[in-house]
N, C-alpha and C positions, 0 to 999 in steps of 0.2 A: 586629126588622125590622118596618118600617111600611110597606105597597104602598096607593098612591092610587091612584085612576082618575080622572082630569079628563075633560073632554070629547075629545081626540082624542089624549091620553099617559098614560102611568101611571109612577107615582113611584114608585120604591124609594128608604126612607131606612133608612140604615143605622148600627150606631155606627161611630166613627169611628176603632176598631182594627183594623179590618179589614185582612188582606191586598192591598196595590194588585195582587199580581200573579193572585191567585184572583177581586180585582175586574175586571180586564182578561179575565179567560177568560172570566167572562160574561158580559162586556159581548160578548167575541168571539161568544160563541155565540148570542146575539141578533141581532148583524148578518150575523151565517151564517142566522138562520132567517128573518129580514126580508127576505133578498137572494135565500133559495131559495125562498120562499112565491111569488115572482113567474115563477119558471122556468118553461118549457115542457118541460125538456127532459128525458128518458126515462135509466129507469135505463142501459139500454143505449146511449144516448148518451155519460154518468159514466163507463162501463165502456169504451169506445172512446174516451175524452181521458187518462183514465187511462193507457191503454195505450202510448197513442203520447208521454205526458208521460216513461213509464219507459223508454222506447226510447229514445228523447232522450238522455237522464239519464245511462243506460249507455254509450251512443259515448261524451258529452263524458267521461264519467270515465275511458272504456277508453284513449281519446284524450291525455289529461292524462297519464295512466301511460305511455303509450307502451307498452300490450298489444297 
């Protein structure tokens, strides 16, 4: 593996055996740390979208079953 830095990117060259699907996860987790390095928003904020994402979650499936 060879990492470049140009002026305003940086290169990862890799062979070209590599797994696409282990290259997709870090490609994921770069644009997860590029997208959250811009946030403002508090872990308790995380913790409060969360919350109410699993609330959600649970009706629609309770829902679906007919529980």
């Amino acid at each position: 593996m060879i990492i470049e830095r140009k002026k305003n990117e940086v290169i990862f060259r890799l062979t070209g055996d590599i797994d696409v699907d282990d290259l997709q996860d870090m490609a994921d987790l770069f644009e997860f740390k590029e997208i959250s390095r811009k946030s403002k928003a508090s872990q308790k904020d995380v913790d409060k979208l969360v919350k109410n994402v699993k609330k959600g979650r649970w009706k629609k499936t309770r829902d679906e079953l007919g529980l």
